[in-house]
N, C-alpha and C positions, 0 to 999 in steps of 0.2 A: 486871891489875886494871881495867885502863880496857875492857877490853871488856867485864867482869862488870859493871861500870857506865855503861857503852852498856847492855847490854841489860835493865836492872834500871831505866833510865830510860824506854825505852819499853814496858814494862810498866804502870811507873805511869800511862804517859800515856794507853795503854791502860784502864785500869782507870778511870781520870779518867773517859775519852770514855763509857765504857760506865755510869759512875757519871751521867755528866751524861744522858745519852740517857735512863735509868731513871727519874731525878725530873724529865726533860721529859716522858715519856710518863706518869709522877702527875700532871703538871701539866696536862695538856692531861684525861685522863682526870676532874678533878675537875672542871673549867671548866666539861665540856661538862656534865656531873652538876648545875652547877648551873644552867648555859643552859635543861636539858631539866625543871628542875624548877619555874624563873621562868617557862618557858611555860606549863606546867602550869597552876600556880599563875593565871597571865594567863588563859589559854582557860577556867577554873572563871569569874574573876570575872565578864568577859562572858558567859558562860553563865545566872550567878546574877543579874545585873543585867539580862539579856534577860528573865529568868522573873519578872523584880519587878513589882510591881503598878506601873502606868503614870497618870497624873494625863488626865485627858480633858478634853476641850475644848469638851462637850459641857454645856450649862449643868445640864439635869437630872442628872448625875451628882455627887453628893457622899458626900462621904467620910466615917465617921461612926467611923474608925478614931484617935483620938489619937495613938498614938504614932506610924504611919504621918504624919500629918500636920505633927507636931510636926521631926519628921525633914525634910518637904518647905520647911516656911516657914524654916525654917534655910538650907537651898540657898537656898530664893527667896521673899523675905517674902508676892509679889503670887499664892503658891501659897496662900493662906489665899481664894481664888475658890473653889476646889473644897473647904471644907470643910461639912459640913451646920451648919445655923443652932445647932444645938447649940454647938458647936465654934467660931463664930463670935462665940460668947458665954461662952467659955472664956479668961478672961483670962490665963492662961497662957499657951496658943495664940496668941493676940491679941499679947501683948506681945512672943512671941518670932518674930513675924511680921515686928511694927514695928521691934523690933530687926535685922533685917536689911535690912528697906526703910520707913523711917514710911510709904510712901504705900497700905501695905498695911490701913493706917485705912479705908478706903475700903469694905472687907469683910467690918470688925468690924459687930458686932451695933449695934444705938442705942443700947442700954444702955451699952454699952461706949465708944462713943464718947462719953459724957459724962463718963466713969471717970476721975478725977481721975488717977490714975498713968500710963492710957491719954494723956491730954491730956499731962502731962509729957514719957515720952516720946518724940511727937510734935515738940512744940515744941521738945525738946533734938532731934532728929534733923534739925530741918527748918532749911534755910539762909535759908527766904525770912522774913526780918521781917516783913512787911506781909503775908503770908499768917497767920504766926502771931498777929499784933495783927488779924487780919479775926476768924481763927476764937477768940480769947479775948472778943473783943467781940460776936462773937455768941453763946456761950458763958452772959457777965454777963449780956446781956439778956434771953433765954429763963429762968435763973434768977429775974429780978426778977419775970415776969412769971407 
């Protein structure tokens, strides 16, 4: 009996090794499945973000696209430069500009920079007192006047 179970134990262990070797080579086999598909995936996106329209730097160029733009001032409020005077008069535009950077003020329309929610805000966005008490006080007095 004990050799029928000598050799009945290295079988199992047998069977183990070749059981483990099988769901190590699933396992390496799925890894790379998903290695080769994260690249994929990666080499499309830099692909698709090289073929996207690019913001220029170039003053006569503006951008007369909304929701393109609407997408850029969210990255970077001071991306409201390249938007056409339209757009720059688009409180939407405008506010989700400032919302990323108040000093994106600087690009709204005139209109706009009188815009009482425009003016809001700014002044909740902005750290400087005395900047925000200069431009409320010149603000009051262009109203009076």
């Amino acid at each position: 009996m004990d050799e029928l179970d000598k050799v009945l134990r290295e079988h199992e262990k047998q069977f183990d090794r070749e059981a483990f070797d099988k769901a190590n080579r699933a396992r390496e086999s799925a890894t790379n499945a998903i290695l080769e598909s994260a690249s994929k995936q990666a080499a499309d996106d830099i692909k698709q973000k090289e073929n996207s329209p690019k913001l220029s730097d170039e003053p006569h160029v503006k951008i007369s696209d909304k929701a393109f733009i609407l997408v850029k001032v969210k990255e970077n409020g001071m991306n409201l430069k390249y938007a056409s005077e339209e757009l720059r008069n688009d409180k939407e535009v405008v506010l989700a500009a400032m919302t990323e950077n108040h000093e994106a003020l600087e690009f709204a329309s005139d209109d706009l920079k009188r815009d009482s929610d425009v003016i809001g805000l700014f002044v909740e966005k902005n750290d400087d007192k005395d900047e925000n008490d200069m431009l409320l006080s010149f603000l009051n007095n262009e109203e009076m006047s």
